[in-house]
NURO-75270 format. One record per residue (C-alpha): residue number from 0; x, y, z; residue in three letters. Coordinates in Angstrom, 3 decimals. Layout:
NURO-75270
<dofi num="NUM" X="X" Y="Y" Z="Z" residuo="ala"/>
...
This chain:
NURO-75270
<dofi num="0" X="-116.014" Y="-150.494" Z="31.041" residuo="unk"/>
<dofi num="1" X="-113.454" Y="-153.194" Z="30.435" residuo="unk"/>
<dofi num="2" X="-110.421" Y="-152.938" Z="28.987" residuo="unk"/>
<dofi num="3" X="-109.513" Y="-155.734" Z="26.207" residuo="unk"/>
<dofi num="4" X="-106.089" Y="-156.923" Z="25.246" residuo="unk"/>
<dofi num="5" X="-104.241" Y="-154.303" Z="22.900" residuo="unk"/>
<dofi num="6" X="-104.435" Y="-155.339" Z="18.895" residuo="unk"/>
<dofi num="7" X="-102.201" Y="-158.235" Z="17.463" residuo="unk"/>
<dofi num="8" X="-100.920" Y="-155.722" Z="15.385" residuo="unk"/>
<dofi num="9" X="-99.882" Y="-153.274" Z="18.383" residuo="unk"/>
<dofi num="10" X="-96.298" Y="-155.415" Z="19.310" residuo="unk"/>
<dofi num="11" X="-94.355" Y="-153.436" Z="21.979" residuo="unk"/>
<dofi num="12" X="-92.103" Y="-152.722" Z="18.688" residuo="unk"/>
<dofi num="13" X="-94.534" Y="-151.880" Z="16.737" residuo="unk"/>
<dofi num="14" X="-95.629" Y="-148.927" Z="20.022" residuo="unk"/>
<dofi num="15" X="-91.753" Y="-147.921" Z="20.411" residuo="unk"/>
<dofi num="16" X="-91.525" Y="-147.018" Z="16.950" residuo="unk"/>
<dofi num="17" X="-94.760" Y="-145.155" Z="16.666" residuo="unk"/>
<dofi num="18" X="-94.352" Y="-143.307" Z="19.649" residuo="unk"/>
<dofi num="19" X="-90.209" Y="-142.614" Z="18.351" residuo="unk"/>
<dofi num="20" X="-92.222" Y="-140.882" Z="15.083" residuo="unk"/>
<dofi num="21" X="-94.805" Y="-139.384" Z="16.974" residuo="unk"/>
<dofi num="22" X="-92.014" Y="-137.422" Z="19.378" residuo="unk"/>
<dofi num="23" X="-90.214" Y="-136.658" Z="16.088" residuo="unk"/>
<dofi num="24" X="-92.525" Y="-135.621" Z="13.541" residuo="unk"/>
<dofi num="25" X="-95.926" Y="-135.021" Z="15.354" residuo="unk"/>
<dofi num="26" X="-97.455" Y="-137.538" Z="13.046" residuo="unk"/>
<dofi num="27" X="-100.700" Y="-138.692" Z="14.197" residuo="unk"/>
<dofi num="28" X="-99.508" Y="-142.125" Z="14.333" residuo="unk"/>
<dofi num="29" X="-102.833" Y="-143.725" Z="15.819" residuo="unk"/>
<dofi num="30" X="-104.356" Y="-143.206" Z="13.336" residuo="unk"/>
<dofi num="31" X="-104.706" Y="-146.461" Z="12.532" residuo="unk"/>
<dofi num="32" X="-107.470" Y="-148.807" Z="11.260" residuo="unk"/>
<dofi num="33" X="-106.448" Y="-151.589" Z="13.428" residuo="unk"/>
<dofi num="34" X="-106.293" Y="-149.628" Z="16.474" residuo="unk"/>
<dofi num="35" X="-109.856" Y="-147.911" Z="15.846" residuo="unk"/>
<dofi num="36" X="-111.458" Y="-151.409" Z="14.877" residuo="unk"/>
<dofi num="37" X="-109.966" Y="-152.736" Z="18.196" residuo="unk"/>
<dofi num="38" X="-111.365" Y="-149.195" Z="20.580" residuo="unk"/>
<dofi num="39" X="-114.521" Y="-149.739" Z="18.847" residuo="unk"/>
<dofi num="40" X="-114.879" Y="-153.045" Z="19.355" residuo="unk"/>
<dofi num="41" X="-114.226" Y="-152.494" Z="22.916" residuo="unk"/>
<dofi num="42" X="-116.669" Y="-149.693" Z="23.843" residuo="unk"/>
<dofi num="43" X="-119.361" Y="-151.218" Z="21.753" residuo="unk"/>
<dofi num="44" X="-119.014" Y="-148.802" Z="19.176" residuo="unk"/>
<dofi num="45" X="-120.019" Y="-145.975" Z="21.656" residuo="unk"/>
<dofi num="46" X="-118.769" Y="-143.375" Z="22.863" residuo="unk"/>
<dofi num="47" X="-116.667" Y="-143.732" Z="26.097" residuo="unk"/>
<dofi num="48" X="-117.595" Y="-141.155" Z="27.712" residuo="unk"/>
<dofi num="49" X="-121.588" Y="-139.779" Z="26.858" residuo="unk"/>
<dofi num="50" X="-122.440" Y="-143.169" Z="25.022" residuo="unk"/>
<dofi num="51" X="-123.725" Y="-142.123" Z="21.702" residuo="unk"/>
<dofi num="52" X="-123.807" Y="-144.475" Z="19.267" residuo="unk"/>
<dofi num="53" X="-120.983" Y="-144.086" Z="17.047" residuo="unk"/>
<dofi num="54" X="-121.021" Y="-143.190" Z="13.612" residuo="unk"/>
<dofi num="55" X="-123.921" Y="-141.535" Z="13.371" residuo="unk"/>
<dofi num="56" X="-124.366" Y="-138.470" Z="12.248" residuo="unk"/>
<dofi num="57" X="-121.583" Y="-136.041" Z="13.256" residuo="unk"/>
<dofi num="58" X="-120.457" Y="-138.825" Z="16.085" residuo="unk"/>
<dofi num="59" X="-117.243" Y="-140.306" Z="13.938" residuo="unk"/>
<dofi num="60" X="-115.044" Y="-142.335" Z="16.309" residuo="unk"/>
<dofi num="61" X="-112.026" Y="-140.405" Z="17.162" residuo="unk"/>
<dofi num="62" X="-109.371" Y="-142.011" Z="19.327" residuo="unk"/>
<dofi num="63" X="-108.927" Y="-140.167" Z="22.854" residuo="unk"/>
<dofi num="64" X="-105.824" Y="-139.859" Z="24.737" residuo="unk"/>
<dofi num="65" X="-106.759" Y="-140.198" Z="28.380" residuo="unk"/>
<dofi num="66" X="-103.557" Y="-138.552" Z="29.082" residuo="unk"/>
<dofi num="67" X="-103.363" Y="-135.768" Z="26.985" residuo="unk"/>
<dofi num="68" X="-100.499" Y="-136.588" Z="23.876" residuo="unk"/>
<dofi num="69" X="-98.908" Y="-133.333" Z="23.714" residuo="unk"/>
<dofi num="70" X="-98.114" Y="-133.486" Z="27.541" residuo="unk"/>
<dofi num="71" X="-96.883" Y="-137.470" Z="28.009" residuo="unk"/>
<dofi num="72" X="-96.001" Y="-138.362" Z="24.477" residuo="unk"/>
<dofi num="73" X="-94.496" Y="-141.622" Z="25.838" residuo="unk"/>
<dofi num="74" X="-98.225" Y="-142.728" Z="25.757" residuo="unk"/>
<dofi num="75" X="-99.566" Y="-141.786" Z="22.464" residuo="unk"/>
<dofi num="76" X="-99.784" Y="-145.335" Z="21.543" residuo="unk"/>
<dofi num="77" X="-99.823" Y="-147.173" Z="25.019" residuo="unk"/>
<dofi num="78" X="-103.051" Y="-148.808" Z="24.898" residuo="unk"/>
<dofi num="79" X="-104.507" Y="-148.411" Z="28.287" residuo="unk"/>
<dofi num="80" X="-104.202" Y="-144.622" Z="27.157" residuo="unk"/>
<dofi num="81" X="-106.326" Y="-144.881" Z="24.181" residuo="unk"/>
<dofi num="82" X="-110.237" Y="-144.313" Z="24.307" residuo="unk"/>
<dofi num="83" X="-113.032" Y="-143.905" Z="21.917" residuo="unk"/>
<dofi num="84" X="-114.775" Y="-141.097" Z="21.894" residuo="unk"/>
<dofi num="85" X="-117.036" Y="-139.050" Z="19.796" residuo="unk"/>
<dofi num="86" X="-115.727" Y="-135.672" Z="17.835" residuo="unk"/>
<dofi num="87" X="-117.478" Y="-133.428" Z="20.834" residuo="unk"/>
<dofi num="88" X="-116.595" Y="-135.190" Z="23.233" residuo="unk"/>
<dofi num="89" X="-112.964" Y="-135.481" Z="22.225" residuo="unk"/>
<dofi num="90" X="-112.805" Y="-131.578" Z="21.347" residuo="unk"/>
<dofi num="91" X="-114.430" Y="-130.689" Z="24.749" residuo="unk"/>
<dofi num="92" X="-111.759" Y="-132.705" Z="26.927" residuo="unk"/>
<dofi num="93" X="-109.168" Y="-130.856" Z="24.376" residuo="unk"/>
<dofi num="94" X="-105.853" Y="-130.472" Z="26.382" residuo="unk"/>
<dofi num="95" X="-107.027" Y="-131.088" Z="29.835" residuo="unk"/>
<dofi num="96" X="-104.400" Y="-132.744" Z="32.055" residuo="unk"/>
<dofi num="97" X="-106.152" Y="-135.869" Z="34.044" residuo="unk"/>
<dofi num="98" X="-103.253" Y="-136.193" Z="36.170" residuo="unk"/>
<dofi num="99" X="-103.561" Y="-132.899" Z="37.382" residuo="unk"/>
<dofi num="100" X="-107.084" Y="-132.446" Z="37.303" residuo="unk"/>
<dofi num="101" X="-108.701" Y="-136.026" Z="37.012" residuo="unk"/>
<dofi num="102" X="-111.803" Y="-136.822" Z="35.555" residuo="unk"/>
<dofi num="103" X="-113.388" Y="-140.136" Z="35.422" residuo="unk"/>
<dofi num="104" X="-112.001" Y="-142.572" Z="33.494" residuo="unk"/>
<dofi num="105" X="-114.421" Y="-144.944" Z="32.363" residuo="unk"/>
<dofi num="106" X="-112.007" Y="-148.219" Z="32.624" residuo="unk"/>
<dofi num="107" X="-109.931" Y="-147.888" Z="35.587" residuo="unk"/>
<dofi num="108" X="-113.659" Y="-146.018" Z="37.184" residuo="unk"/>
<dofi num="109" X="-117.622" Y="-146.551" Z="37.988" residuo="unk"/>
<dofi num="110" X="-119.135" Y="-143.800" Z="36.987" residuo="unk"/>
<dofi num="111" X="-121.605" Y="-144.301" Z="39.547" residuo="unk"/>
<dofi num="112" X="-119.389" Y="-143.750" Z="42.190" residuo="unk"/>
<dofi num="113" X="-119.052" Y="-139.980" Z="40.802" residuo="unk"/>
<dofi num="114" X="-122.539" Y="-139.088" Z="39.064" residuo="unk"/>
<dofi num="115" X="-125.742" Y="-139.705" Z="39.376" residuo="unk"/>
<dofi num="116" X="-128.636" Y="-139.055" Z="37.325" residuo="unk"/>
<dofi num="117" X="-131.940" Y="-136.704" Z="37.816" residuo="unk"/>
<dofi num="118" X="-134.186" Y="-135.319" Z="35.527" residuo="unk"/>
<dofi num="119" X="-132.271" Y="-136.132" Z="32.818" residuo="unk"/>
<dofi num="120" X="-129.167" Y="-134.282" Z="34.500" residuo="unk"/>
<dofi num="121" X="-125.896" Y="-135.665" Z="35.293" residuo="unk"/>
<dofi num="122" X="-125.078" Y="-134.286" Z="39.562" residuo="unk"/>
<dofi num="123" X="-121.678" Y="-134.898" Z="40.644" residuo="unk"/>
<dofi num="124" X="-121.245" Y="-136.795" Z="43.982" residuo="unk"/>
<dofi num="125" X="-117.590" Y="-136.009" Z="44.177" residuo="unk"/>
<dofi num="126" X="-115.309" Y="-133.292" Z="42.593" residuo="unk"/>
<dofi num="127" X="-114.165" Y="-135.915" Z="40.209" residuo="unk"/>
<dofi num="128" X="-117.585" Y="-136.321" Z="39.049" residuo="unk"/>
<dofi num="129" X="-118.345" Y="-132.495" Z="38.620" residuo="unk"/>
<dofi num="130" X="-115.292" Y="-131.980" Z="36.648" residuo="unk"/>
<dofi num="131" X="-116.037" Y="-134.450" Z="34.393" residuo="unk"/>
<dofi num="132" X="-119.734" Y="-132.924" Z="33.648" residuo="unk"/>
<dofi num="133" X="-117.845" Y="-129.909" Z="33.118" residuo="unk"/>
<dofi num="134" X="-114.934" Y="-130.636" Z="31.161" residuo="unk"/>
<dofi num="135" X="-116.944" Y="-132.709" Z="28.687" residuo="unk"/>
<dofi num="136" X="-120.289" Y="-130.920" Z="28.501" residuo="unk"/>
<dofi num="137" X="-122.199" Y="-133.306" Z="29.604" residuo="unk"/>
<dofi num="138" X="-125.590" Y="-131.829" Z="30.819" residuo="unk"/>
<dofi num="139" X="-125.173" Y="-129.595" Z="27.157" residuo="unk"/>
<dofi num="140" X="-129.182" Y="-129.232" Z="25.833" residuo="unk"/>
<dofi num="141" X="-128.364" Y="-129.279" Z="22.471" residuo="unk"/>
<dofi num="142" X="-125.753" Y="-133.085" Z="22.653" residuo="unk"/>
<dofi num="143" X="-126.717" Y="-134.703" Z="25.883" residuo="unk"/>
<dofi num="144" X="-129.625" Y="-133.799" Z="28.310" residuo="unk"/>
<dofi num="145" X="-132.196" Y="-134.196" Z="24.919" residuo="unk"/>
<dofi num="146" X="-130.728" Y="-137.631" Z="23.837" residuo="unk"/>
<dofi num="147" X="-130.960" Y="-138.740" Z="27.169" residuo="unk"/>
<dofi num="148" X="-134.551" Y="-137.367" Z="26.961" residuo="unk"/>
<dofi num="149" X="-135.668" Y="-139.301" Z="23.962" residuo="unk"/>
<dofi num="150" X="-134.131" Y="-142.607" Z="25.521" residuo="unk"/>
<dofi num="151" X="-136.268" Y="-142.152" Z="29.011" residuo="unk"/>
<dofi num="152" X="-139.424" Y="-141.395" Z="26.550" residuo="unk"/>
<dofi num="153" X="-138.932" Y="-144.529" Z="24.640" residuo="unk"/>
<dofi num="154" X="-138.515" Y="-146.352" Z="27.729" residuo="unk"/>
<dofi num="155" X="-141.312" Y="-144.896" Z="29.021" residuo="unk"/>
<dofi num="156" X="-143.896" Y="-146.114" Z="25.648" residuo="unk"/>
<dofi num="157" X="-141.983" Y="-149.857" Z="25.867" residuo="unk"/>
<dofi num="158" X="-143.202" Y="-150.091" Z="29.638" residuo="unk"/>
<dofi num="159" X="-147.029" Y="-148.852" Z="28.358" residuo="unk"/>
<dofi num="160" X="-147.192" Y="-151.489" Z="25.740" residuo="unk"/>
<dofi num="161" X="-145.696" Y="-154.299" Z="27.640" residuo="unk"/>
<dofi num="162" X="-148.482" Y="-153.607" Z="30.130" residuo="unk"/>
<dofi num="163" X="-150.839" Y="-153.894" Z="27.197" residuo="unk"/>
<dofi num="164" X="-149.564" Y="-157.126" Z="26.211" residuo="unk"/>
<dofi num="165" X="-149.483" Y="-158.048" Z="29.406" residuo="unk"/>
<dofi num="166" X="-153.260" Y="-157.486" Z="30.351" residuo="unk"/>
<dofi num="167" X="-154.176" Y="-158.888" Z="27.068" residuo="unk"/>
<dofi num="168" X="-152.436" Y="-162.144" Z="27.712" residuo="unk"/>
<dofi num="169" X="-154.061" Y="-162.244" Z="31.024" residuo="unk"/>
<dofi num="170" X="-157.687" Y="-161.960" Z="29.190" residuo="unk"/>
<dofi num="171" X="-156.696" Y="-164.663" Z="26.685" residuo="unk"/>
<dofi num="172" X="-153.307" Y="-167.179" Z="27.377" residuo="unk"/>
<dofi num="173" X="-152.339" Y="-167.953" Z="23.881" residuo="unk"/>
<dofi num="174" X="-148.622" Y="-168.900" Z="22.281" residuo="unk"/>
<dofi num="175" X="-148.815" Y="-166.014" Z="20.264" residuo="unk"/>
<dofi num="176" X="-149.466" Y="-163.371" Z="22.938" residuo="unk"/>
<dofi num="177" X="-147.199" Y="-165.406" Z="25.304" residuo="unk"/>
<dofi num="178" X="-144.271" Y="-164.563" Z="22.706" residuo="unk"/>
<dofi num="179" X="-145.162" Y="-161.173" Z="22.328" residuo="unk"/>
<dofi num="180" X="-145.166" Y="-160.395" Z="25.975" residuo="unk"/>
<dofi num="181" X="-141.345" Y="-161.600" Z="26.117" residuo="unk"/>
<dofi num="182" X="-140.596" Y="-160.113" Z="22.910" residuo="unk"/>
<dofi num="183" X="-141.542" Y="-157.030" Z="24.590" residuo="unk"/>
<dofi num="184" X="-139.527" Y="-157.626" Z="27.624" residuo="unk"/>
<dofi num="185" X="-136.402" Y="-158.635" Z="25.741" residuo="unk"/>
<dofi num="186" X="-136.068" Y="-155.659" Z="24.032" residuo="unk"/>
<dofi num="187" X="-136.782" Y="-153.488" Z="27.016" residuo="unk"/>
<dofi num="188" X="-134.288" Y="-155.109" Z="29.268" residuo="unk"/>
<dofi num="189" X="-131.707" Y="-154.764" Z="26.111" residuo="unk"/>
<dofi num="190" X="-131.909" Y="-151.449" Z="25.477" residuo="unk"/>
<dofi num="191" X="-130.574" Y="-151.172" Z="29.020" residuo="unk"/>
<dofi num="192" X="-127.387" Y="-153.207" Z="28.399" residuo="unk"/>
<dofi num="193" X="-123.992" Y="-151.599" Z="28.221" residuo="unk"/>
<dofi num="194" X="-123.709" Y="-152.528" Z="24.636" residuo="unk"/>
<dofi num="195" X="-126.667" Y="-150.204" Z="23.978" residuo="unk"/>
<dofi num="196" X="-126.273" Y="-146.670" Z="23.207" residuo="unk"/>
<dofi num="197" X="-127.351" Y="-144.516" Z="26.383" residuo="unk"/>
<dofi num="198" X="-127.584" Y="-147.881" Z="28.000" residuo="unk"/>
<dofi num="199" X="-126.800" Y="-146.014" Z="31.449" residuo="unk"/>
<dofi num="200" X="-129.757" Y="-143.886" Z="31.083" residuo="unk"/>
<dofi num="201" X="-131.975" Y="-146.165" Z="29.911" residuo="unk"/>
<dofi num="202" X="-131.081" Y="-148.377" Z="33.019" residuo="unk"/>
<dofi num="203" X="-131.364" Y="-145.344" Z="34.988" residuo="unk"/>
<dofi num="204" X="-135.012" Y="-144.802" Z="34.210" residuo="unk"/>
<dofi num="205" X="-136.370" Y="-148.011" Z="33.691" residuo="unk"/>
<dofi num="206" X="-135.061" Y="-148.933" Z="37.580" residuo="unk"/>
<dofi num="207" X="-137.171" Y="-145.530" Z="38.666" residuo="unk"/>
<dofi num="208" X="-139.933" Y="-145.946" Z="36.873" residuo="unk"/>
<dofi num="209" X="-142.873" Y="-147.241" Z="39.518" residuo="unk"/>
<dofi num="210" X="-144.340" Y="-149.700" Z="36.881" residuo="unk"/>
<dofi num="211" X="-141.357" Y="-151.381" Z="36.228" residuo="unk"/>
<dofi num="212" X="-141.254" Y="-153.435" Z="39.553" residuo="unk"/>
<dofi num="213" X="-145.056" Y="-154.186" Z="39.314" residuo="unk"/>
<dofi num="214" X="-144.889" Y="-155.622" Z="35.743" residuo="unk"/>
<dofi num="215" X="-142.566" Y="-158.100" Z="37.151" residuo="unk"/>
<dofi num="216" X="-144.174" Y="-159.374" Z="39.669" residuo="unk"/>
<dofi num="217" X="-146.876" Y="-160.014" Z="36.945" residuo="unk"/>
<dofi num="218" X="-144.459" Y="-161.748" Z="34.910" residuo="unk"/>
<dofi num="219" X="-143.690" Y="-163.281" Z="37.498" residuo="unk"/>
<dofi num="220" X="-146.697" Y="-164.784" Z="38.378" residuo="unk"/>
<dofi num="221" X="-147.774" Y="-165.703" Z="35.015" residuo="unk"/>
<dofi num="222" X="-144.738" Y="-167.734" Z="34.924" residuo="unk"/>
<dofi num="223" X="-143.167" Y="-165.228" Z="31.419" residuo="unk"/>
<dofi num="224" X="-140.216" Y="-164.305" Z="33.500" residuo="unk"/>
<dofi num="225" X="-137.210" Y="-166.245" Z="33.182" residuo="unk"/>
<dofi num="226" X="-133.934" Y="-166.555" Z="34.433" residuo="unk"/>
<dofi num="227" X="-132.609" Y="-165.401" Z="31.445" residuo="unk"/>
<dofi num="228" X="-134.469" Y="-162.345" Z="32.045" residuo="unk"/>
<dofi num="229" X="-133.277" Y="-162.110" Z="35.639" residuo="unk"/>
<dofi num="230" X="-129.839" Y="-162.109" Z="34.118" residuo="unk"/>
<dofi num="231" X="-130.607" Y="-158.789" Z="31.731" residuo="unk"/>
<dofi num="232" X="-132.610" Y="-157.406" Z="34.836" residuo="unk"/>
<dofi num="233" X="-129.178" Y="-157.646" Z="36.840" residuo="unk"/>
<dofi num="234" X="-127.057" Y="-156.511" Z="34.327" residuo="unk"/>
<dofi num="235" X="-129.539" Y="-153.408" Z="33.884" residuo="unk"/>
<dofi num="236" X="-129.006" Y="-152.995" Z="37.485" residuo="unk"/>
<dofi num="237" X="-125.369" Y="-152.730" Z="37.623" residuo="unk"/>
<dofi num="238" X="-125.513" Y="-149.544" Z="35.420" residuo="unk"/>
<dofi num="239" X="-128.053" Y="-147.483" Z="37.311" residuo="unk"/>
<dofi num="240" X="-126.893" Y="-143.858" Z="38.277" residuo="unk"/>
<dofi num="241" X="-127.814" Y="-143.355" Z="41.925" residuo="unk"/>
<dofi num="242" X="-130.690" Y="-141.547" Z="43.345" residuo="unk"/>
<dofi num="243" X="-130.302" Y="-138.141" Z="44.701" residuo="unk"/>
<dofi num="244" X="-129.876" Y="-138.109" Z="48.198" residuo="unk"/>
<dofi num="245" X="-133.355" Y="-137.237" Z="50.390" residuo="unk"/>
């Protein structure tokens, strides 16, 4: 993820004499709409760390310290310290120290250099990685594993019916099955952009699926795909969770 410039509103004054309350009273001084608009903004309105769509049901933005506030209170407002994250995922990282400990942090990491994806299961490649599937939950049934599910699914019944479309533009070229063919496509290859809830699983599968490759080279052929879809192919790419070793 990329990390924006802090809010206007957020002047180095403005942090000093938050963080001077914060060390005095305990007030939860980031509380703030201007610093939620601008974490939300930033993430997408996902969360930062199991990207669920904010918001949603019991998912209510909560800003994260990275580094927990009670331990380095210096950063309770410092802005490369501040996440979003969802309520679970907040409440399951609790108190945990990253700088004794560390877990991935989503702007200053790739996650894909930590976890990889099978079955619908986060593996760890590295310690980092397993301690941040633990610490957070994230291969919980109940939060995680069955969103992640339902994503691969849908992905799965978008790469059926753009084969439909596909074979029934090939019986009869018209406009109107020309458009719905890359109608199809577009909204595949954007549910797989990091602006997209899950959009790392959805990546994740669509790249494994056996299909996938052979539609294109359909596409391809019948002159549908673009380079603006090559564009939302690569950026798909870049978010794929790596295949289990052999």
């Amino acid at each position: 993820m990329e990390r924006s410039n802090p809010p206007a509103e957020l002047t180095p004054a403005v942090a000093q004499k938050l963080t001077a309350t914060f060390k005095a009273t305990g007030e939860s001084v980031w509380q703030i709409d201007y610093i939620k608009r601008a974490l939300a903004e930033q993430s997408h309105n996902k969360c930062s760390f199991c990207e669920c769509e904010l918001g949603i049901e019991s998912k209510y933005l909560e800003v994260e310290h990275f580094a927990y506030k009670g331990s380095y209170p210096e950063e309770v407002v410092a802005w490369d310290n501040l996440i979003a994250a969802c309520r679970r995922c907040n409440g399951k990282k609790g108190v945990h120290d990253v700088r004794v400990e560390p877990i991935v942090n989503p702007y200053a990491n790739n996650p894909r250099d930590h976890i990889r994806m099978q079955a619908y299961r986060l593996q760890s490649l590295t310690p980092v990685g397993d301690l941040t599937i633990s610490v957070l939950g994230l291969n919980d049934i109940q939060r995680a594993m069955t969103a992640r599910f339902k994503i691969g699914a849908q992905i799965g019944e978008t790469l059926e019916q753009l084969k439909e479309k596909i074979e029934f533009y090939k019986e009869k070229q018209s406009a109107l099955r020309r458009a719905k063919v890359a109608n199809c496509l577009d909204a595949l290859l954007n549910e797989c952009l990091k602006r997209s809830p899950y959009a790392a699983t959805a990546a994740t599968v669509l790249h494994r699926e056996s299909i996938y490759p052979e539609l294109k080279e359909q596409l391809i052929v019948l002159q549908i795909w673009t380079v603006e879809f090559q564009e939302l192919h690569d950026s798909s790419l870049a978010l794929v969770l790596q295949k289990p070793a052999p």
